[in-house]
C-alpha angles and dihedrals in degrees: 000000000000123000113244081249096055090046086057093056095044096051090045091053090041082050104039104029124020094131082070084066112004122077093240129174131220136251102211121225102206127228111301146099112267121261108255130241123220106232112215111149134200135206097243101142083101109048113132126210136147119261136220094276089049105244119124112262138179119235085234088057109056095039084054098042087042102061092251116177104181140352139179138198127201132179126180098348091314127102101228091164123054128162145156131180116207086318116112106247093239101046107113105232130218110267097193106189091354075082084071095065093053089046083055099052093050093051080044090062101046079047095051084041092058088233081117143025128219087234100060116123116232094228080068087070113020110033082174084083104037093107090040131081099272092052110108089016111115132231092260102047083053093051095051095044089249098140118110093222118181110196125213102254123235098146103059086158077068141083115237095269091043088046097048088039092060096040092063093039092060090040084061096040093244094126117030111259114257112251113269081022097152092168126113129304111195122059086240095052082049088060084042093068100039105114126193115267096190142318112338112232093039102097147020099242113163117206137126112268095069088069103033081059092052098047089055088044084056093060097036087059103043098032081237139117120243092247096048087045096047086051094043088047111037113336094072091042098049091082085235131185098221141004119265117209142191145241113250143196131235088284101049094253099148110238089250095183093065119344098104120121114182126162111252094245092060089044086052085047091055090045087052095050090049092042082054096055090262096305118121139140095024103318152024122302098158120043108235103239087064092058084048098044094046087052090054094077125204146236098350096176096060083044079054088055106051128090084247086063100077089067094041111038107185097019126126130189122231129161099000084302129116104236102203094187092209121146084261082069078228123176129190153209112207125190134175129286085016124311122153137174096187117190127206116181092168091046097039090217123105122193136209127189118177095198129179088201111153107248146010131339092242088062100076094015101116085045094053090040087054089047099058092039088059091047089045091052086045099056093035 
């Protein structure tokens, strides 16, 4: 059992530098000079604002008390925030779940392109699965978190996330298999032995596999890998400053439900293009009707229902994407330990924060909601 100390140190390395001990592969940023950032900074150390349990706090103060390592503010195209903490300002960080988002835009556009329906079946495409959970589940239900996934358990000291979360940890190699551990060791074997818990489409349930099977059913589709396809897509358009890369498993399938590491500035430079309906550095890279369709949101009542609900009251989950439903019309992408992309249209501002902080996002979500609204209130 690790000290709270030595699970610090183990969730900062994971986060700032898996490529030192992880097989990783790159997302290549092209060719060409970075798109530049307008620099146009405000004094906001100070910003008060009341937090979730009510008592009067600074800005400065809960991204220092919150393990933050990094965090960035834009409005209206200019960085007025910039801060690091102890984090070099070009290392790309690990972004944990906020990977999934990325994963969602890039099934949104083959959507948008007709090469594929929301109704497919995942079975069309990955026979692999047909016996597992994600088998006769359709693209749609994966995208919204809407699959009833049981997952073989081999963490019974854990609670379902936790469980599911470990198992595909030790499937990639990033924590060490327990002694007498006879489960699967590749992400795809982990999708392999996903069964179906009850009726797809039923109940917001947020776990791993969906977008590890969309991710295969990426590459399935495009006879591409999810690396070359994020940097033929996006990546190489972005107008980036460095590569970002992914985890990956013993055959080289990128760990596309959380193995992303990207620099903050990049990640600024992908919430700007969303919060610009997909145009950035001098044209389009996401079609507009999958930023749109991604801001519609979807079954809130079965996200109400749902034990993610309690964090995030009013939210709904649509495309791989967090829908916050808030008067800013702002969407997310969340991650562990604390990584967020927040987007703000009505607000014309858009936030990143890289964080090492130990435990789930939804531990410190109303306090961080609370946080950009306050921010909001403040550039507007």
């Amino acid at each position: 059992m690790r000290t709270k100390f030595e699970e610090f140190r183990f969730i900062r390395r994971a986060m700032l530098h898996s490529n030192q001990f992880r097989p990783t592969v790159s997302v290549k940023r092209g060719s060409g000079q970075p798109a530049a950032l307008i620099q146009d900074p405000k004094p906001m150390d100070d910003l008060v604002f009341t937090d979730d349990q009510g008592h009067t706090t600074t800005l400065a103060e809960v991204l220092g008390a919150n393990h933050t390592d990094a965090f960035l503010v834009m409005h209206q195209g200019r960085i007025v925030y910039e801060k690091y903490f102890g984090m070099e300002p070009l290392l790309q960080h690990g972004l944990a779940s906020v990977t999934k988002s990325f994963v969602g835009t890039l099934v949104g556009m083959e959507l948008y392109e007709g090469r594929i329906k929301a109704s497919d079946r995942v079975d069309q495409y990955i026979p692999e699965l047909a016996e597992s959970a994600f088998g006769d589940a359709t693209i749609q239900q994966l995208l919204d978190m809407q699959i009833s996934c049981e997952y073989p358990v081999y963490f019974p000291e854990a609670d379902y996330i936790d469980n599911q979360r470990n198992l595909l940890l030790t499937a990639i190699g990033t924590i060490p298999a327990k002694e007498g551990y006879s489960g699967p060791r590749t992400i795809r074997q982990y999708l392999a032995s996903i069964k179906k818990k009850q009726d797809h489409g039923t109940a917001f349930s947020y776990s791993n596999g969906p977008t590890e099977t969309l991710a295969w059913f990426l590459s399935r589709v495009s006879s591409k890998s999810l690396a070359d396809l994020l940097s033929e897509q996006i990546w190489s358009k972005l107008g980036a400053e460095e590569d970002a890369y992914f985890v990956v498993d013993a055959e080289s399938t990128e760990q596309a439900c959380g193995g992303l590491h990207v620099s903050l500035r990049d990640a600024a430079r992908f919430a700007e293009m969303m919060r610009n309906d997909g145009w950035f550095n001098g044209h389009e890279i996401v079609p507009k009707p999958v930023i749109d369709e991604i801001r519609k949101g979807a079954n809130a009542d079965l996200f109400a229902a749902s034990m993610r609900s309690h964090p995030r009251s009013g939210f709904a989950y649509h495309n791989q994407w967090w829908i916050t439903n808030n008067r800013f019309g702002s969407y997310e992408a969340n991650g562990l330990y604390g990584q967020r992309i927040h987007i703000a249209p009505r607000a014309e501002m858009v936030i990143v924060q890289f964080s090492t902080h130990p435990g789930h996002s939804d531990e410190t979500a109303r306090l961080f909601a609370r946080a950009f609204e306050a921010i909001a209130n403040h550039l507007i």
